[in-house]
C-alpha positions in Angstrom: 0.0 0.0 0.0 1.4 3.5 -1.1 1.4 5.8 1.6 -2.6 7.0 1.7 -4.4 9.4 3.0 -6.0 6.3 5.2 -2.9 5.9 6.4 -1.9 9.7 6.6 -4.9 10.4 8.5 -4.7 7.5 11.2 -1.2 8.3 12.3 -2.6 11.6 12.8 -5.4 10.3 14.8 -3.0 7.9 16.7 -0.5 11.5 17.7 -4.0 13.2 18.8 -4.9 10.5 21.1 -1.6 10.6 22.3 -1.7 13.9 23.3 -5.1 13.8 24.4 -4.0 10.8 26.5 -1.2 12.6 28.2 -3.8 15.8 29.0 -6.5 13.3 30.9 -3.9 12.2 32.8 -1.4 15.0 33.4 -4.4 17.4 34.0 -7.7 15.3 34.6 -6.4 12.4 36.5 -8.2 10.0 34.7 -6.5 7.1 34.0 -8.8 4.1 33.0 -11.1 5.4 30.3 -8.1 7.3 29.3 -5.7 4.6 28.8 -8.9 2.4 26.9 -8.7 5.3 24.4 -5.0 5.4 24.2 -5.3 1.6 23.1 -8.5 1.7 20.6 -7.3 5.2 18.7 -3.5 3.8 18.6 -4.4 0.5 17.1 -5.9 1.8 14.6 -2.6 3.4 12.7 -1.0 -0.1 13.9 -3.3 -2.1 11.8 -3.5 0.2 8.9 -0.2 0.1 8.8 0.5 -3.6 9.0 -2.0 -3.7 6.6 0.6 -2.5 4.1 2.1 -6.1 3.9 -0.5 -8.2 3.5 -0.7 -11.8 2.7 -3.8 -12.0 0.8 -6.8 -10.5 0.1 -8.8 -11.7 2.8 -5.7 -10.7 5.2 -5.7 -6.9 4.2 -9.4 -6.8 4.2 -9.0 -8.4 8.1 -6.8 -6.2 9.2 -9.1 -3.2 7.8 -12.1 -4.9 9.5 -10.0 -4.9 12.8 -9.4 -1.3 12.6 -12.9 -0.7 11.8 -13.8 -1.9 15.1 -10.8 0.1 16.9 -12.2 3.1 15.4 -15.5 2.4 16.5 -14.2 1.7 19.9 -12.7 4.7 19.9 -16.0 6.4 19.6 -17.1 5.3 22.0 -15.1 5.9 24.5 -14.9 9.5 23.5 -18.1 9.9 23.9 -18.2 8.4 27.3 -15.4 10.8 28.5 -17.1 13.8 26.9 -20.4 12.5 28.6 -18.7 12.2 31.9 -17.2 15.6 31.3 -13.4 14.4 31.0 -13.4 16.6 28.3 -15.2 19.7 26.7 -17.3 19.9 23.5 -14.4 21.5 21.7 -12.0 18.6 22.7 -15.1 15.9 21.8 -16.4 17.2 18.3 -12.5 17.4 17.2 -11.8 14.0 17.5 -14.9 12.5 16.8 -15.1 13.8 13.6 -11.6 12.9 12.9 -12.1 9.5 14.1 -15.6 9.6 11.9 -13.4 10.9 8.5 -11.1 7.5 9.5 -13.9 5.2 9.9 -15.6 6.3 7.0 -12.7 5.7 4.9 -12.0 2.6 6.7 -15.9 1.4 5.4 -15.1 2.5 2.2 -11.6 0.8 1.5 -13.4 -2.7 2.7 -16.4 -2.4 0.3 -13.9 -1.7 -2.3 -11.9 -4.5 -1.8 -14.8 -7.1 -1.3 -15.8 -5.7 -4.5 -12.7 -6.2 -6.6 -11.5 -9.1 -8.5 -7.5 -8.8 -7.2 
């Protein structure tokens, strides 16, 4: 895989969780929602990227499907922590819509690939 804007944009995810990460518990002192985001929003990148040397079709497509689910995940757990004010509406809409850009490109790629003869 050439270096996509799929994967572009889920490294950049995977940094802002980071950071997000270090603020709940530097400032917030929340450490177990926290560190179940720090997981979920990470893997993503991690699987996109291992992605990249696939074995077969049905492997890259698994791997796609199993960030899928991180991303998800990961909404989910932002909204928890907006919802349990761990973090403001600013904060919240950010990375939910940058984890909903990944997902939907995540959705995408799959049906793409399910639909191609390679």
């Amino acid at each position: 895989m050439k270096e996509s804007v799929l994967k572009k944009k889920s490294y950049e995810f995977a940094i802002k969780i980071v950071k997000l990460y270090k603020f709940l518990v530097n400032d917030k002192k929340e450490f177990v929602l926290s560190k179940q985001l720090l997981r979920a929003g990470t893997s993503i990148w991690a699987l996109v990227h291992e992605a990249e040397f696939w074995q077969s079709k049905a492997d890259f497509i698994n791997k796609l499907s199993i960030a899928l689910k991180e991303a998800n995940e990961s909404l989910y757990w932002l909204d928890l922590l907006k919802e349990s004010e761990y973090i403001d509406n600013d904060i919240y809409k950010s990375s939910y819509e940058f984890c909903r850009e990944i997902l939907k490109m995540l959705v995408s790629s799959i049906n793409t690939l399910k639909k191609s003869n390679c």
